[in-house]
C-alpha positions in Angstrom: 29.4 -136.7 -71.3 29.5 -139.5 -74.2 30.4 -142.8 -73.7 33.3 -144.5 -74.3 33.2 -146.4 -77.2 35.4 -148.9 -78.4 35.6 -150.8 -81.7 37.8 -153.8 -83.0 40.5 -156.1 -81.2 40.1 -155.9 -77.8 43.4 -158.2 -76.7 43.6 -160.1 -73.7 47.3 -159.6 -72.9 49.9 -161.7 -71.6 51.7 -160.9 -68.8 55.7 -161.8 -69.6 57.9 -162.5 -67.0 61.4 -162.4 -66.6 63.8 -165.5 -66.4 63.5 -165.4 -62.2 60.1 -165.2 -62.5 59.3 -161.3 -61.6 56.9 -159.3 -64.1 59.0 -158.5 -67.3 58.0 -154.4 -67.4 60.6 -154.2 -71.2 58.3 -157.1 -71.9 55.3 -155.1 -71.6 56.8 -152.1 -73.5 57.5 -154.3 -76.5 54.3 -155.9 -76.5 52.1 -152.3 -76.3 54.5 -151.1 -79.4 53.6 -155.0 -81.0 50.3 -153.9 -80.6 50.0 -150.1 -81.5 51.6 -150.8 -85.2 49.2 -154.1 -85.8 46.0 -152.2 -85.2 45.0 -153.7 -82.1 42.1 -151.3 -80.0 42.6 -152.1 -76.3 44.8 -154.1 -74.2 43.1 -155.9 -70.8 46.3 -156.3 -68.7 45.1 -158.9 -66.0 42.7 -160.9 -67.1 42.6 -165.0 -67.6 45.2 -164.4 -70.3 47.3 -162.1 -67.7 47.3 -165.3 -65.4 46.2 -162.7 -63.2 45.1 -165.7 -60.6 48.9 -166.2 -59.8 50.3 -162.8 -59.3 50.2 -161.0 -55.8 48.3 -157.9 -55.0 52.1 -156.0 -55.2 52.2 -157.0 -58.4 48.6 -156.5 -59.9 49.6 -152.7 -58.2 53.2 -152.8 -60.4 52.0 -154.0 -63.6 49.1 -150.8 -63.2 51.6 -148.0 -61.7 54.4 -149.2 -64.8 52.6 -149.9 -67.8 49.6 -147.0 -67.3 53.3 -144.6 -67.9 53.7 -146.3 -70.9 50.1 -145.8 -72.8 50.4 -142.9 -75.9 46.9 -142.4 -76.3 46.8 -145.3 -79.3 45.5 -148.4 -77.8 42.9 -148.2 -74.3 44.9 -150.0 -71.1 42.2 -151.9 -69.2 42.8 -153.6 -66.4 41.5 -157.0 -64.7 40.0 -155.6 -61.5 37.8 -158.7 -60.5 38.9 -159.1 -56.6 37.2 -162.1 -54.9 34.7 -160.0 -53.1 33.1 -156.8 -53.4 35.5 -154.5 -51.2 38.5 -156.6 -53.1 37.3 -155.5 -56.0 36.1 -151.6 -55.1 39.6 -151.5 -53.7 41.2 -152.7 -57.1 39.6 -150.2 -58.6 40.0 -147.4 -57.4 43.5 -148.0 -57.3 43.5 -148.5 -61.0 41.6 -144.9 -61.8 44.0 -143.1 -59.1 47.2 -145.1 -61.0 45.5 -144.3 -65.0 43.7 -146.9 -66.2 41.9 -146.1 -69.1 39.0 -148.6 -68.0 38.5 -152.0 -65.8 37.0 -155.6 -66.6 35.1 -157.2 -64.4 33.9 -160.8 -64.3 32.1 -162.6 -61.2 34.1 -163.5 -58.4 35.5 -167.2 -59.1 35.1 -170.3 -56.5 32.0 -168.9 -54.6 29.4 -170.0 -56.9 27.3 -166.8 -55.6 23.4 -166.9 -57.5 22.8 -164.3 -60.8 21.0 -162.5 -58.6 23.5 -161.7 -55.7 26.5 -160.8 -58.9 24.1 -158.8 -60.8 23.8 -156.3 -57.2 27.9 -156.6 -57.6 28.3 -155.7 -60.9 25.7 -152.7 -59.8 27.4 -151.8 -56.9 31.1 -151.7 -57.6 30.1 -149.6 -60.7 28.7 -146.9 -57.8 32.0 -147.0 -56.2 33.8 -146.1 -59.2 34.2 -143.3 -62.4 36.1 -145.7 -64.9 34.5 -147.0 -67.7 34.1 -150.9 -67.0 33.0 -153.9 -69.0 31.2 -157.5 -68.0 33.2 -160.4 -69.1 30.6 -163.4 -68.7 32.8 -166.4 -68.4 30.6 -169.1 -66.8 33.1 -171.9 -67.5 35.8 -169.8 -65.2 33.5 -168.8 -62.6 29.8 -170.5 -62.8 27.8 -167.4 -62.6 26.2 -167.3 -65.6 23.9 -163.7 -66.2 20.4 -163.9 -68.6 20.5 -160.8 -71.0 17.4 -159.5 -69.0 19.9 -158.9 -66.1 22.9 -157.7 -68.6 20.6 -155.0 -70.4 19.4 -153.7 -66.9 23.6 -153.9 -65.7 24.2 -152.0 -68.8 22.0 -149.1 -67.7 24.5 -148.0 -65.8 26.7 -145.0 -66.7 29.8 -146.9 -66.2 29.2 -149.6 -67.8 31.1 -149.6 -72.2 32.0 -153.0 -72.5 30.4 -156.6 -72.7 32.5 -160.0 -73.7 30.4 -163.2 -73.8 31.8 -166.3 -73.0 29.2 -168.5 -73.6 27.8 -170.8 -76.3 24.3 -169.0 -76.8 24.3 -166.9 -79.6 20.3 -165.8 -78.3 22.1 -164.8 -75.8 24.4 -162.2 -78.1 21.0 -161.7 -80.1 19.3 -160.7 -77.7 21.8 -158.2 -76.0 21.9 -156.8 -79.2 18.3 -156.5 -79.6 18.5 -154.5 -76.3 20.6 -151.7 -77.8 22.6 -151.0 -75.0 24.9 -148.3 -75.0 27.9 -150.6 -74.7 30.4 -152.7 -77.3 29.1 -155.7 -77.2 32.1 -158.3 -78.3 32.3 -162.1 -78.2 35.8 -164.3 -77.4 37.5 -165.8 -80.0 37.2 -169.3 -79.5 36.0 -171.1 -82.4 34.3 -173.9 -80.4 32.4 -171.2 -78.7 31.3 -170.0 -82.3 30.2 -166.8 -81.5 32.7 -164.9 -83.5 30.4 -164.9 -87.0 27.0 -164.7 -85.5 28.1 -161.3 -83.1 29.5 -159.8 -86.3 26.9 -160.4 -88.5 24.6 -159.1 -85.6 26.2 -155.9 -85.1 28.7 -156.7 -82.8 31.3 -154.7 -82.2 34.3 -156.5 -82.2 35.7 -159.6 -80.6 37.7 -159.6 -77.1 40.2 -162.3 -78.0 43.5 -163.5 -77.0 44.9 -164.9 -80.5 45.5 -161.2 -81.2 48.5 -161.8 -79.3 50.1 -163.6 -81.9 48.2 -162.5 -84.6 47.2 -158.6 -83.5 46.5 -157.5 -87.4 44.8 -160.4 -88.8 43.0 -160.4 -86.0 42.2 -156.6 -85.8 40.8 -157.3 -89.2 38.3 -160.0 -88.2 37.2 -157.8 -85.8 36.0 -154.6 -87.9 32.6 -153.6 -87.0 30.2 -154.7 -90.4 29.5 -151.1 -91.7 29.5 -151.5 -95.5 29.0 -154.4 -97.7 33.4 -154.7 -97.4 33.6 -156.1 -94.2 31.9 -159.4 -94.1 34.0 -160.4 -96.7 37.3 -159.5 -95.4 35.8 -160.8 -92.4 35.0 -164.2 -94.2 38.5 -164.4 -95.4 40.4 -163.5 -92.8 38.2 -165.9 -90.1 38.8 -169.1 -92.7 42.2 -168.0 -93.3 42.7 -167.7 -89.2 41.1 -171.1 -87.9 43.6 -172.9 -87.5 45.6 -170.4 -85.1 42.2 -169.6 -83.7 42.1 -173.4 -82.7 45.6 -173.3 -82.1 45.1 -171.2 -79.3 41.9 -172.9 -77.3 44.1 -176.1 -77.7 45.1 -175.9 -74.3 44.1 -174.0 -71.0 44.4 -170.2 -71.6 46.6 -168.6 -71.8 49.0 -172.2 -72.2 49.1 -172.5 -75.7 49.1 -168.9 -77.0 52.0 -167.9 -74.6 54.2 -170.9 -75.4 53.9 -170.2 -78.9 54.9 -166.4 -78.2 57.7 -167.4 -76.4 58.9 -169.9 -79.4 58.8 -167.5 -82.2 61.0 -165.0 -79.9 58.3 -162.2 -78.6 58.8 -161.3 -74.6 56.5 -163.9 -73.2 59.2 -166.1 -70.3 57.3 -168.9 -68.7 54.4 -169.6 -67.2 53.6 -168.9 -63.2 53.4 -172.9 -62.0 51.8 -175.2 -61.8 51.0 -174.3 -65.5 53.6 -175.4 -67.5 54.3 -174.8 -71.2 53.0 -177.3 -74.2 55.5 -179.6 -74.8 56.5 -181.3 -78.0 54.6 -182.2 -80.8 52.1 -179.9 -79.7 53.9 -177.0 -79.5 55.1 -177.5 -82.7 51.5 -177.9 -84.3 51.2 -174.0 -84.0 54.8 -173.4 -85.0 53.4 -175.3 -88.1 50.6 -172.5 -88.4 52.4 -170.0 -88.2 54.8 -170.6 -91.0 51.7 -171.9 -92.8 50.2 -168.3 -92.4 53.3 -166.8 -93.1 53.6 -164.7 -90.0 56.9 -165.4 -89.0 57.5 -163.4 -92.5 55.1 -160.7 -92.0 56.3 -160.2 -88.1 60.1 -160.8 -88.6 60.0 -163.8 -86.4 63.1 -166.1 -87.0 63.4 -167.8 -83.7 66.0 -171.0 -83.3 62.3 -172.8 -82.9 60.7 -171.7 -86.2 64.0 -173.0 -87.9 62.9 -176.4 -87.2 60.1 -176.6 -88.9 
């Protein structure tokens, strides 16, 4: 059986929440149909962006059992699955394949520091304990483990295994993953302080695994077109110029702070964030209000929130 393969904007998606604070499931809804006319690729409900770190296990089971009956076959629904141990995790998915999840995202466990060695023989062994198609998200800055390539291209062996996201600053690190040839997608965050958006494209990178798409899902399903003929890297130039300064916008504060206040002031389903975060306040928020009429979006998405009005 051939791999899943998956191409373009790969969104890290909020998770809205009502005005008493549950998980917003007409929230949800909204935001797949935002995504399925934009262009957008896959969703990952639950990661960073999810604030997956401050919803119970009740909900991480909702948010799975109600939006998997909502997916029509034109955007992949994966699902942040990283428990805090192994069993944690194996549990999570399962429950995500029996529930229909299109795929899971794993990172390292956060807070226990554990050595490359001992989460490269997790990422192996949860992958036996599953059939979904999984990706590696490696996101030292949120959890310290920090994999070589060597160790990602022998991870990537493994049958299960479609997806890689890099989180680092190294692009020999996306080089040399590439050089590999896995049979994976190998995509890169968004951040423009990272700066690994250009070089993974102009590598052969398959797309980026970004969170700006939530505001932005066409532009950004744009940038991240796979560089097959001489078109793309110039839409691709255009449209990443054109995009800095939402792209900077968006790593202005803590993910997923900046990106969901915004969403929530131009009037897309988005409710507050689960404290202690707390929205951007001010000046600040109004700085990507500011981009946005600058870009025009609130035109090209129909935004006309109280908010925009202001500025």
């Amino acid at each position: 059986m051939s791999k899943m393969k998956i191409e373009g904007s790969f969104v890290a998606l909020i998770t809205p929440f009502n005005q008493d604070g549950s998980v917003d499931f007409e929230g949800f809804r909204t935001l797949i149909q935002f995504h399925e006319a934009h262009g957008t690729s896959a969703i990952l409900f639950m990661g960073s962006t999810g604030e997956v770190s401050m919803l119970s296990p009740q909900e991480r089971q909702q948010i799975i059992i109600e939006t998997a009956k909502m997916k029509t076959g034109k955007v992949r629904f994966f699902y942040g699955c990283t428990g805090n141990n192994t069993a944690t995790t194996i549990d999570y998915l399962k429950f995500a394949h029996a529930n229909g999840a299109d795929g899971a995202i794993l990172a390292a466990p956060a807070y226990i520091c554990a050595s490359e060695a001992d989460i490269e023989a997790y990422f192996l062994e949860v992958a036996d304990a599953t059939e979904l198609p999984l990706g590696i998200y490696n996101n030292p800055p949120r959890v310290k483990s920090d994999l070589h390539w060597d160790q990602l291209l022998r991870i990537f062996k493994h049958p299960h295994y479609v997806v890689h996201k890099e989180s680092t600053t190294r692009v020999g690190q996306v080089a040399q993953v590439l050089a590999g040839r896995p049979d994976v997608s190998v995509m890169c965050c968004d951040s423009p302080n990272l700066g690994l958006v250009v070089p993974t494209m102009s590598l052969g990178g398959h797309g980026t695994a970004n969170m700006t798409g939530n505001i932005a899902p066409a532009e950004i399903a744009l940038m991240s077109r796979p560089w097959v003929s001489a078109a793309e890297p110039v839409s691709f130039r255009e449209t990443y110029l054109r995009m800095l300064p939402m792209l900077h916008y968006s790593y202005s504060a803590i993910n997923p702070v900046a990106i969901k206040s915004l969403m929530r002031a131009v009037g897309l389903p988005a409710g507050e964030l689960r404290k202690p975060l707390r929205g951007l306040p001010g000046d600040a928020l109004k700085n990507g209000l500011r981009v946005v009429r600058e870009l025009e979006l609130d035109k090209k998405y129909g935004w006309s929130s109280p908010e925009l009005k202001t500025i």
